[in-house]
C-alpha positions in Angstrom: 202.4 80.8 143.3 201.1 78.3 140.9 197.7 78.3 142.9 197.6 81.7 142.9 197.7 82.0 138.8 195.0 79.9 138.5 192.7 81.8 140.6 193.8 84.5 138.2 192.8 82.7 135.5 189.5 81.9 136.5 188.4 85.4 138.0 189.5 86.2 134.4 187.7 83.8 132.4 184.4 84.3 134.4 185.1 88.3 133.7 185.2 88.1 129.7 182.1 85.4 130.1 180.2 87.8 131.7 181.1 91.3 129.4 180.3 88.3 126.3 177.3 87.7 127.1 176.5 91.2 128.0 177.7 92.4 125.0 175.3 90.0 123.2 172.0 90.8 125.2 172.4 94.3 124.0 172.8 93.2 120.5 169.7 91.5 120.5 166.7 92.5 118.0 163.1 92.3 118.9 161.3 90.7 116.0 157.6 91.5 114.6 154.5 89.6 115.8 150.8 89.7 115.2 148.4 89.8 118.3 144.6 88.2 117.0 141.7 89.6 118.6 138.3 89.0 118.3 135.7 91.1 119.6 137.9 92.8 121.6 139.3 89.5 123.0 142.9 88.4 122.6 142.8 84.6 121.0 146.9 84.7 119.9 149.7 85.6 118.4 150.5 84.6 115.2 154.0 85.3 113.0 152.2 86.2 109.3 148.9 88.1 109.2 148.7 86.7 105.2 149.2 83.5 106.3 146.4 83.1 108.8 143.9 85.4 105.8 145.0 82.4 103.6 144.7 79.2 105.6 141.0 80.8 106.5 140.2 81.1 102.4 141.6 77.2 102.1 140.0 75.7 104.8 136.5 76.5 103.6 135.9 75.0 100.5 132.4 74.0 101.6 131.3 77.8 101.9 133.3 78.5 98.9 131.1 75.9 96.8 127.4 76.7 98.8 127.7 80.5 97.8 129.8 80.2 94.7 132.1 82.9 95.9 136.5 82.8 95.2 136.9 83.9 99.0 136.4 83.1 102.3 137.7 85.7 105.1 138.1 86.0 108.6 134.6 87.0 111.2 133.4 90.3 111.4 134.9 91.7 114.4 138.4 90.0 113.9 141.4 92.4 114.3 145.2 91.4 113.7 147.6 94.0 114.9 151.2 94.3 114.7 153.0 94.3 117.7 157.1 94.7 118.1 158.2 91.9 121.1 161.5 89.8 122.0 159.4 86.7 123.1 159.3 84.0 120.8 156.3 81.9 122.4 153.9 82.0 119.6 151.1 80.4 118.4 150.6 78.3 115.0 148.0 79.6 112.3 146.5 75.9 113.1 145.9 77.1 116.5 144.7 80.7 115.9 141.9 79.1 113.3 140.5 76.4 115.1 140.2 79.3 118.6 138.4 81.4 115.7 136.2 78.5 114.3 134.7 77.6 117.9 133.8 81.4 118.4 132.8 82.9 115.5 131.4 82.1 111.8 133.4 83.0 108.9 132.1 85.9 106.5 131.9 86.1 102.5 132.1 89.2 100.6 128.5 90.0 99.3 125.6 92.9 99.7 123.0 94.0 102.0 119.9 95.3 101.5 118.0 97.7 104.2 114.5 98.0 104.7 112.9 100.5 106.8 109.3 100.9 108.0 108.5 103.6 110.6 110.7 102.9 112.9 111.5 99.0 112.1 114.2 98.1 109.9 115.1 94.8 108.8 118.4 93.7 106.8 118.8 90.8 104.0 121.9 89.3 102.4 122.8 88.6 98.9 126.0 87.2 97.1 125.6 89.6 94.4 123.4 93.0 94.0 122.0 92.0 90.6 119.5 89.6 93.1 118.1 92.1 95.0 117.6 94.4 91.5 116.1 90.5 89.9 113.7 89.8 93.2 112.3 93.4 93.7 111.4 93.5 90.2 110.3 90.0 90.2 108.2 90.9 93.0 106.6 94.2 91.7 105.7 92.0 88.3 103.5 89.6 90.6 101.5 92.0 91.9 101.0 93.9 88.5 102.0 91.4 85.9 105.2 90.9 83.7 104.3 92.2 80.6 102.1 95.5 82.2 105.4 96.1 83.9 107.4 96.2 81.2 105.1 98.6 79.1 105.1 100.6 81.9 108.9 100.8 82.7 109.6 101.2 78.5 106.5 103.8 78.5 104.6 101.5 75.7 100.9 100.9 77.6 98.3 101.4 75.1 96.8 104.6 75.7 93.0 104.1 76.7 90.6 104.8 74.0 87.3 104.1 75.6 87.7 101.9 78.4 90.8 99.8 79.9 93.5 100.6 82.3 97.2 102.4 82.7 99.4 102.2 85.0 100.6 105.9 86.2 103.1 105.1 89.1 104.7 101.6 90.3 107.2 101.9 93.6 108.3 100.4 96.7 106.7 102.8 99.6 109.6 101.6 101.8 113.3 103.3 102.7 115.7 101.0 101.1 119.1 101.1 100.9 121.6 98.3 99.2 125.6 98.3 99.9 128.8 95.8 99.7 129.9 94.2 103.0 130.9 91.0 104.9 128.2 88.7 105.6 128.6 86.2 108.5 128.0 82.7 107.2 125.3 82.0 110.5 123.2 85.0 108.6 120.3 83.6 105.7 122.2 84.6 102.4 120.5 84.5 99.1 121.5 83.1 96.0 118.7 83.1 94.0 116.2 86.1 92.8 113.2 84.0 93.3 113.9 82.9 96.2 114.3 86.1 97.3 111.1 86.9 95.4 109.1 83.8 97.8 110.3 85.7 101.2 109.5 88.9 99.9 105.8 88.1 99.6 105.6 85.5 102.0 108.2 85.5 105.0 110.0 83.4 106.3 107.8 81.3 107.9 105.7 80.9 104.8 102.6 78.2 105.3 102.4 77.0 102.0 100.3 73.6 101.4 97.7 72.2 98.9 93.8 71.9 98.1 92.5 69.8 95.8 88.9 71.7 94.6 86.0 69.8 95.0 82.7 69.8 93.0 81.1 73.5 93.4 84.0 75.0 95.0 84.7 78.8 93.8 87.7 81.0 94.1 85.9 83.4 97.0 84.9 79.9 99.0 88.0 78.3 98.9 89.7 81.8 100.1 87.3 82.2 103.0 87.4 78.4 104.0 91.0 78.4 104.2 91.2 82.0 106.1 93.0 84.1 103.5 92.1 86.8 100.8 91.2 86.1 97.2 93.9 88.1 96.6 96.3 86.0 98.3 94.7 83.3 96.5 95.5 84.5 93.3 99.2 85.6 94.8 99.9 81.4 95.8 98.0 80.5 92.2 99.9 83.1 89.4 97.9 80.7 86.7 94.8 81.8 87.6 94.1 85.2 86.3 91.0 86.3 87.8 88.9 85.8 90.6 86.0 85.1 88.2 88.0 82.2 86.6 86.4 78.4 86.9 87.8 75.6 88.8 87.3 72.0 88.0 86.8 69.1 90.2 90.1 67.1 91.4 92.2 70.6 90.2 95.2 71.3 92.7 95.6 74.7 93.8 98.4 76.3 96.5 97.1 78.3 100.1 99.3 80.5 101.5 99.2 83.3 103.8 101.4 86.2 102.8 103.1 88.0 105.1 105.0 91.1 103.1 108.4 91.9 103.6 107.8 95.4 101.6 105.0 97.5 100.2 104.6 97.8 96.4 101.8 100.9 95.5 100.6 100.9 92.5 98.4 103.9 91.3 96.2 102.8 88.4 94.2 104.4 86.1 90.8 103.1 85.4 87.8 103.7 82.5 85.2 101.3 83.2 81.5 101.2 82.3 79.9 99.8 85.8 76.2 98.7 85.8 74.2 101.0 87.9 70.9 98.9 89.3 68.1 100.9 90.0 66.1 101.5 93.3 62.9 100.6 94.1 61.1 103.6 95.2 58.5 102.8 97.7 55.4 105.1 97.4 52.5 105.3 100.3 49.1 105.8 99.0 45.8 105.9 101.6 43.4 104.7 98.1 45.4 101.1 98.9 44.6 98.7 101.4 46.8 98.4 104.2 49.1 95.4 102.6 48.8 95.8 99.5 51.1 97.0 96.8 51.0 98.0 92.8 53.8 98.6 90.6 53.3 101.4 88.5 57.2 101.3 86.7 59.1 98.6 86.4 63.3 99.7 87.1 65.7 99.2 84.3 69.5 99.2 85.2 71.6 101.6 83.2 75.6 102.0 82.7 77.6 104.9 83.9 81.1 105.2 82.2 83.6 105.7 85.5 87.2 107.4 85.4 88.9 106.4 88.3 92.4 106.3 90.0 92.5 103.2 92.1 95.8 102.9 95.0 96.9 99.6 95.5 99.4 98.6 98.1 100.4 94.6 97.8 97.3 94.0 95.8 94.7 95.8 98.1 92.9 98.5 97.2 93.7 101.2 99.9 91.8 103.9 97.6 89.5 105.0 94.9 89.6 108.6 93.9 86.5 109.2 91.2 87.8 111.6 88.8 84.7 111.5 86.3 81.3 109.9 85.7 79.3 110.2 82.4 75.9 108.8 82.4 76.4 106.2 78.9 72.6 104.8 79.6 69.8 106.3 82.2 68.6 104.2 85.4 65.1 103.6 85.5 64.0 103.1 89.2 61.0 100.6 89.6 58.0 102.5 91.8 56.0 100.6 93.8 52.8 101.8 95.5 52.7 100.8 99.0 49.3 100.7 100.6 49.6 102.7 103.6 50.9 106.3 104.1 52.6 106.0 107.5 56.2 104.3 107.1 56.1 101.2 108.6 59.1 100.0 111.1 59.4 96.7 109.6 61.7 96.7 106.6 61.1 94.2 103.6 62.5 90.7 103.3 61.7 90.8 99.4 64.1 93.5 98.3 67.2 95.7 100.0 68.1 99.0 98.7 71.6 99.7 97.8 73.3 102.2 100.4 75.3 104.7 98.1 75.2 106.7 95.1 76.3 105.0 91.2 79.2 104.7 90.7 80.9 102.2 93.4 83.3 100.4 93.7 83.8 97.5 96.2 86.9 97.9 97.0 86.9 95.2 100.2 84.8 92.5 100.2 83.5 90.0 103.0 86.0 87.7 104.4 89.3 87.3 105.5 92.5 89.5 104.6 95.2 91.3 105.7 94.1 94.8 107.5 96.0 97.9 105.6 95.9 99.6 108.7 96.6 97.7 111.4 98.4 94.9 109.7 96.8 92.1 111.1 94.7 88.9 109.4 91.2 89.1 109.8 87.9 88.6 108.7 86.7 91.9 107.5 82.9 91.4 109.0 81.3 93.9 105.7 82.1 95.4 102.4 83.5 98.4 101.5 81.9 100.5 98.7 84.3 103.5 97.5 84.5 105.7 95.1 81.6 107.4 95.4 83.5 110.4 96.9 83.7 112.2 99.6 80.2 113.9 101.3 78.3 111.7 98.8 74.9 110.1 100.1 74.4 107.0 102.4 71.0 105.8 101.9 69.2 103.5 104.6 68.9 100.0 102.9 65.6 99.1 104.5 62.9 100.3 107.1 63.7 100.5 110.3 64.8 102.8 113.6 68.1 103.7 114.5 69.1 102.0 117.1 72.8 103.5 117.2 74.2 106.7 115.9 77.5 107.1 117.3 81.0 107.0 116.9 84.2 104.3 117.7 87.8 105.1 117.0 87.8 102.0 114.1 85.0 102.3 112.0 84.0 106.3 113.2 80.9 107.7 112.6 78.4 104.9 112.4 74.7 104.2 112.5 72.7 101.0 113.3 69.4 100.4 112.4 67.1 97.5 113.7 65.3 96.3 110.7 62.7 94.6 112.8 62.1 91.5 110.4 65.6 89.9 112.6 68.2 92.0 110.2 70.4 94.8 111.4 72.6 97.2 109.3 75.5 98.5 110.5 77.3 102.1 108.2 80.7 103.0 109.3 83.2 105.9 108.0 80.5 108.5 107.6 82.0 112.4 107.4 78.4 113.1 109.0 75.4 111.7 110.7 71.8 112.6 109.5 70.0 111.1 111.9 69.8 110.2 115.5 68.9 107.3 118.0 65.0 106.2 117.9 64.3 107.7 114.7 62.4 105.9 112.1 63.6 105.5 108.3 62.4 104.6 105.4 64.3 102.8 102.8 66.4 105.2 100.4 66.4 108.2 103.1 69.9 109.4 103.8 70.9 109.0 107.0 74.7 110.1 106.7 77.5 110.9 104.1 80.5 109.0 103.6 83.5 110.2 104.9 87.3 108.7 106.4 86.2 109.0 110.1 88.3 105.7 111.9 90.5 103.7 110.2 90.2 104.5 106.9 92.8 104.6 103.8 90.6 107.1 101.9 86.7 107.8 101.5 84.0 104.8 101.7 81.3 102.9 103.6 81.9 100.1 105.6 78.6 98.1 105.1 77.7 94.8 107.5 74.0 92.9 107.9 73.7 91.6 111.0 71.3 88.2 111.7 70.4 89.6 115.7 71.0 92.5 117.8 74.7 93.3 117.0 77.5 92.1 119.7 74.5 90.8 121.8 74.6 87.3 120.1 74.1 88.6 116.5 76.0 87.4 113.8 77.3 89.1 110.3 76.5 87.8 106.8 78.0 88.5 104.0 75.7 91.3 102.2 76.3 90.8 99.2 73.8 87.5 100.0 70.8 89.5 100.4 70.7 91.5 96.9 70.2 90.7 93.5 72.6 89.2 91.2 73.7 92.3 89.2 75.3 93.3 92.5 77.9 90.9 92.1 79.8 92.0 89.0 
């Protein structure tokens, strides 16, 4: 009996055990967690999503410091979600932090500026928008100047009385768009507007280095020595104001290549009185001796008084639209009688004719730059003479035949004429051609019009000499070499 009540006792004891702890498992709560995921991936689960935000923003007092910013927060691409569980197998913030810190940089709060071109688009990072505002405008004042910038944006340019320049329109030709985000701490974040200002104009890869000028270097010779523009050279050296301005021996001066990150137009209007040399006129008279030559009027040059807009994108003149030309003091050309009738096939090595109407403007000259069309560095082989407008003459600079008349998809319409005294002449960008291959010219005869046939920003001439048959071992000069002084200012 006795053995019998203690089986009792037990059966009992295990029953109310059992309903206990029964009882209890549905009693239990399930408590709130956080799962961590980044990009996507599940890295842990955490107990405090505050917690984790502020042991990132403590931990990185380094980044704090480098971008001056209150706040450090978690990698683009980080999600914490709540989740509702009865496990308790967590992990620490610790933990969590140091799985995020292998993968993924951390991100401050700052601003990013868009840039689109076509159909390329390229992103840079600030800590605050007032850089981007400070650099762009840094930027446009390099290419047009401080103070001209300010008069223009406060409308206070001295109007033009007889001669001098306005500026009409100053903008960035490029889509750009600026807006707050998170900026991963990998990415190149700017703190500074003129460093901004440097990658703007330059890149990132900027080749900066420096020349010491030696006795008889020039501007133009130092520019074409060292492969880039004299406008690039007067980008590197803001000090020197003009591509006229001297050098002395021993002086140090910065080369580098720019490489820009935008494009700044800038439509100008110009009144300038420009020099217009006169022609030789060549007259053929049978009472002369074959050989022999008289002048019978000696040339004078006179001054026409130009209005002008001029288009410049990053410093280069891209194009000149003539708007009026008053004649301040007449051109007297110099006539020479030529003793022979028949026009001879062997131009002059004495004197060169000019190739265009007054009026010009040189808007590219010989050597190397950056092509507005194509975008690459180059060495542009000629000069370009604008602002002559559009259907104007193009006169042949010397006696010859035309050995070319033809047309390529870069410089378009274009005639070449063998010289036969070892010079070539090469005219691209002609609207028209006047004459045709095997033809003989004289010097001054029109032989096309100038036009925007190729690659062209507007209307000019592309004008090379050539020392040799042209791509067969020939070589171009600068042309500016072969004429008279006054053709250089």
């Amino acid at each position: 009996m006795k053995k019998f009540i203690q089986i009792i006792l037990v059966i009992g004891i295990s029953c109310f055990a059992f309903w206990l702890g029964f009882g209890q498992e549905q009693k239990r709560e399930p408590n709130s967690y956080y799962n961590v995921f980044l990009d996507g991936e599940l890295i842990g689960t955490i107990n405090s999503k505050s917690k984790l935000e502020k042991y990132i923003n403590v931990q990185n007092e380094f980044i704090k410091n480098k971008y001056k910013v209150d706040t450090v927060y978690s990698p683009n691409g980080l999600e914490i979600e709540k989740t509702i569980s009865y496990t308790n197998e967590i992990n620490t913030i610790e933990e969590v932090y140091n799985k995020i810190k292998e993968k993924k940089a951390f991100t401050i709060k700052g601003y990013q500026l868009t840039v689109k071109e076509s159909n390329d688009q390229q992103v840079i990072y600030a800590v605050e928008k007032s850089i981007f505002e400070n650099s762009l405008r840094k930027t446009i004042e390099i290419f047009v100047g401080a103070e001209n910038y300010l008069n223009y944006v406060n409308d206070k340019q001295s109007e033009i009385k007889e001669t001098g320049k306005k500026l009409e329109n100053v903008y960035i030709e490029n889509d750009k768009t600026i807006r707050e985000t998170y900026i991963s701490t990998d990415e190149i974040i700017y703190t500074d507007a003129d460093d901004l200002s440097q990658y703007l104009i330059f890149g990132k890869d900027m080749k900066k280095r420096e020349y010491i000028v030696k006795v008889g270097d020039t501007i133009s010779a130092i520019a074409f020595n060292n492969k880039i523009s004299i406008e690039e050279f007067l980008l590197s050296n803001p000090d020197i104001k003009s591509s006229k301005s001297l050098l002395f021996a021993g002086q140090t001066v910065q080369i580098a290549e720019t490489s820009p990150q935008i494009k700044i137009v800038v439509d100008e209007y110009v009144v300038e009185d420009v020099e217009v040399t006169y022609q030789t006129i060549e007259q053929y008279d049978n009472t002369l001796a074959i050989g022999n030559n008289r002048v019978v009027q000696e040339g004078s040059n006179g001054t026409d008084r130009i209005s002008k807009t001029v288009t410049k994108v990053n410093g280069t003149i891209t194009n000149v639209n003539t708007e009026s030309k008053v004649e301040m003091k007449p051109t007297v050309n110099k006539v020479v009688l030529i003793g022979q009738k028949y026009i001879p096939t062997v131009g002059s090595l004495a004197s060169w004719g000019w190739p265009t109407d007054g009026g010009w403007t040189i808007s590219s000259y010989y050597g190397y730059r950056i092509n507005p069309i194509s975008g690459a560095r180059e060495l542009h082989n000629g000069i370009d003479i604008a602002g002559t407008g559009y259907g104007s003459n193009i006169y042949a600079t010397n006696n010859g035949v035309v050995t070319t008349a033809s047309y390529n998809y870069v410089n378009g319409n274009y005639v070449i004429i063998n010289h036969n005294n070892g010079y070539y002449t090469y005219y691209g960008h002609m609207s028209q051609m006047t004459v045709q291959e095997g033809q003989t010219v004289a010097r001054g005869e029109v032989i096309g019009y100038v036009g925007t046939s190729g690659w062209a920003t507007g209307p000019h001439l592309h004008y090379t000499i050539y020392i040799g048959v042209p791509y067969r071992g020939g070589y171009e000069i600068d042309p500016l070499t072969v004429y008279r002084w006054e053709f250089l200012f």
